[in-house]
DORO-22736 format. One record per residue (C-alpha): residue in one letter; z, x, y; residue number from 1. Coordinates in nm, 2 decimals, always signed. Example, Ala and Ser with C-alpha at 12.3 -4.5 7.8 and 13.67 -1.06 7.14 Angstrom:
% DORO-22736
[rec 'A',[+0.78,+1.23,-0.45],1]
[rec 'S',[+0.71,+1.37,-0.11],2]
% end
This chain:
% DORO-22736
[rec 'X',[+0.70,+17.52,+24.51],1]
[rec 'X',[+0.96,+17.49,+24.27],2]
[rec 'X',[+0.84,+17.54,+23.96],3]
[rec 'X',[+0.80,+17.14,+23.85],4]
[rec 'X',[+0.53,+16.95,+23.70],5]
[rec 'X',[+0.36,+16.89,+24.08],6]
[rec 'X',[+0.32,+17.24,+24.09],7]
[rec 'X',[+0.09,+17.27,+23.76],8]
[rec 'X',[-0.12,+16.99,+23.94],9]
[rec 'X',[-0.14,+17.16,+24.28],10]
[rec 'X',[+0.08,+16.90,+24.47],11]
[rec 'X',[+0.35,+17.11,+24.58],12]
[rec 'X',[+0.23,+17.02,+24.96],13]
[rec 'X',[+0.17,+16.70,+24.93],14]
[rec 'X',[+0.36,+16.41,+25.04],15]
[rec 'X',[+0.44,+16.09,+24.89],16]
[rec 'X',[+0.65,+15.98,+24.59],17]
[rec 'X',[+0.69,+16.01,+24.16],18]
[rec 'X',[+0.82,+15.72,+23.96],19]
[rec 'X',[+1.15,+15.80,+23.96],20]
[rec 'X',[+1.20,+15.90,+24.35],21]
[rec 'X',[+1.01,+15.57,+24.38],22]
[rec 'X',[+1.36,+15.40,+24.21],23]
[rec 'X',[+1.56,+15.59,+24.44],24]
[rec 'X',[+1.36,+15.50,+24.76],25]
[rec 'X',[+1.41,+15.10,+24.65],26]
[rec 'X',[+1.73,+15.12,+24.58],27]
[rec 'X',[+1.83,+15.34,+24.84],28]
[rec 'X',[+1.72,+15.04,+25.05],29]
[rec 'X',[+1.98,+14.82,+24.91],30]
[rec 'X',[+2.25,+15.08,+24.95],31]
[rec 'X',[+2.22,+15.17,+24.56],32]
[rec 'X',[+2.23,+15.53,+24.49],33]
[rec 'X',[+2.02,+15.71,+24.20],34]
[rec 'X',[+1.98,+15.98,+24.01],35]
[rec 'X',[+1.65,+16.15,+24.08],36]
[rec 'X',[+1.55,+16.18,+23.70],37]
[rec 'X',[+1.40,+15.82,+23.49],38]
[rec 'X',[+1.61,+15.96,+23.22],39]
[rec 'X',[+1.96,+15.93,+23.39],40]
[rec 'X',[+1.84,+15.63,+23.57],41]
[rec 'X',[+1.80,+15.46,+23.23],42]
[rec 'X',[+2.16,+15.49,+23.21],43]
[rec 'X',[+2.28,+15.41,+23.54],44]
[rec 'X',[+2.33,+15.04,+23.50],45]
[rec 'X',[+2.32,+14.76,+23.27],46]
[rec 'X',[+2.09,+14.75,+23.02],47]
[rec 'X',[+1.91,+14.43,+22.91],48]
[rec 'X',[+1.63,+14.35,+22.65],49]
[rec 'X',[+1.29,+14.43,+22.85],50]
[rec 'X',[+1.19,+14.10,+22.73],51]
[rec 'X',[+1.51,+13.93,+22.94],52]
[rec 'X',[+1.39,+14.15,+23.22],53]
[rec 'X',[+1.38,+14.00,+23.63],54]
[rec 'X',[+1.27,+14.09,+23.89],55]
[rec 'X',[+1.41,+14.41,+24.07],56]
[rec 'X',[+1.48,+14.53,+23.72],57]
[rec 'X',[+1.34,+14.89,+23.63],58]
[rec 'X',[+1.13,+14.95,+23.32],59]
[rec 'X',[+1.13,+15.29,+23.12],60]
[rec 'X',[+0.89,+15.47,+22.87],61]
[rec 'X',[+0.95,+15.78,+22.66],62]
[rec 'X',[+1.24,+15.85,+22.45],63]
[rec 'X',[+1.53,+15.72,+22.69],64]
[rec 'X',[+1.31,+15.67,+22.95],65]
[rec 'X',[+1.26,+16.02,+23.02],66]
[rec 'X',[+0.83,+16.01,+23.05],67]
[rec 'X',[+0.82,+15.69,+23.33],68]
[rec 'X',[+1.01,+15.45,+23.51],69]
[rec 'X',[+0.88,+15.12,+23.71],70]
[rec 'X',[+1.01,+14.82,+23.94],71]
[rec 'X',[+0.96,+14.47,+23.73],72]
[rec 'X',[+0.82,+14.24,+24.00],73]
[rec 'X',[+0.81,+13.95,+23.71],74]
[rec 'X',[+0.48,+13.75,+23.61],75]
[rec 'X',[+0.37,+14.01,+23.41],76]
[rec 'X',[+0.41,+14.25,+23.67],77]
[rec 'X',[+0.54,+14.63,+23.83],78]
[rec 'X',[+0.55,+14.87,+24.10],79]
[rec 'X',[+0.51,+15.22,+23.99],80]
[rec 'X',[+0.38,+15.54,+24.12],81]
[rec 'X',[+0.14,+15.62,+23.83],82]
[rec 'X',[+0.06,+16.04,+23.83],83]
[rec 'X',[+0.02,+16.29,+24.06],84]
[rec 'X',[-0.25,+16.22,+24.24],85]
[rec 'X',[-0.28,+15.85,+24.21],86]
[rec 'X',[-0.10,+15.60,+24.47],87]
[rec 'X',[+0.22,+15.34,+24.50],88]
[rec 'X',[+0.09,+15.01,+24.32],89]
[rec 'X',[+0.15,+14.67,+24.16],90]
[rec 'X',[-0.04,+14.63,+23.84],91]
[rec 'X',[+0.04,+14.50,+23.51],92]
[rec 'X',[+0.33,+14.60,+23.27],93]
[rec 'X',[+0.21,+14.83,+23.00],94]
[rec 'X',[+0.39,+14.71,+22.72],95]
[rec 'X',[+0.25,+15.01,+22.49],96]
[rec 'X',[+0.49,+15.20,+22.40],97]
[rec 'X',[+0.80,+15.09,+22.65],98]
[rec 'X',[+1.17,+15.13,+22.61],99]
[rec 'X',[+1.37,+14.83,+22.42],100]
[rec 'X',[+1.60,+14.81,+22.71],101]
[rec 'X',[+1.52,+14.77,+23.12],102]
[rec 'X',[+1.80,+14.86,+23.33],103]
[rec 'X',[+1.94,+14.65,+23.59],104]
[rec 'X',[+2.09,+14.73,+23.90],105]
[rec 'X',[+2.15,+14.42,+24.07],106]
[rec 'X',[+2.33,+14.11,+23.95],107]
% end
């Protein structure tokens, strides 16, 4: 327990990941090192127009992406851990209310 938002849901012992420890998982992968907060991964590499986003570009919501953060697959497309509680998933980009800019890592 440290005090976080997974405590308030009762996830503290719980395994798995949040939408921004997703990012640092995928990148990890690629030898890319992240910040564990959306919000200073929205800053960590080159921003782009969300509608010139590619695949393997991350997507933000919330003032400077600081509520949510996902993986663009392309087609219309993400991975994203949702909310507590809910699992890993593709589904379709919410375009409600996302940032101006996506954020790429990866030329």
């Amino acid at each position: 327990r440290d005090g976080g938002v997974a405590d308030s849901h009762g996830d503290y012992s719980k395994v798995g990941f949040d939408c921004s420890g997703l990012m640092v998982y995928s990148f990890a992968a690629v030898g890319i090192q992240l910040e564990k907060y959306s919000g200073y991964q929205y800053t960590s590499g080159t921003q782009v127009p969300v509608g010139d986003a590619q695949r393997g570009d991350m997507l933000f919501w919330g003032a400077g992406g600081s509520s949510h953060v996902a993986l663009y697959l392309g087609d219309g497309t993400m991975l994203e851990a949702p909310q507590s509680g809910d699992v890993v998933k593709v589904s379709p980009v919410r375009w409600d209310g996302i940032e101006p800019m996506a954020v790429r890592m990866i030329e």
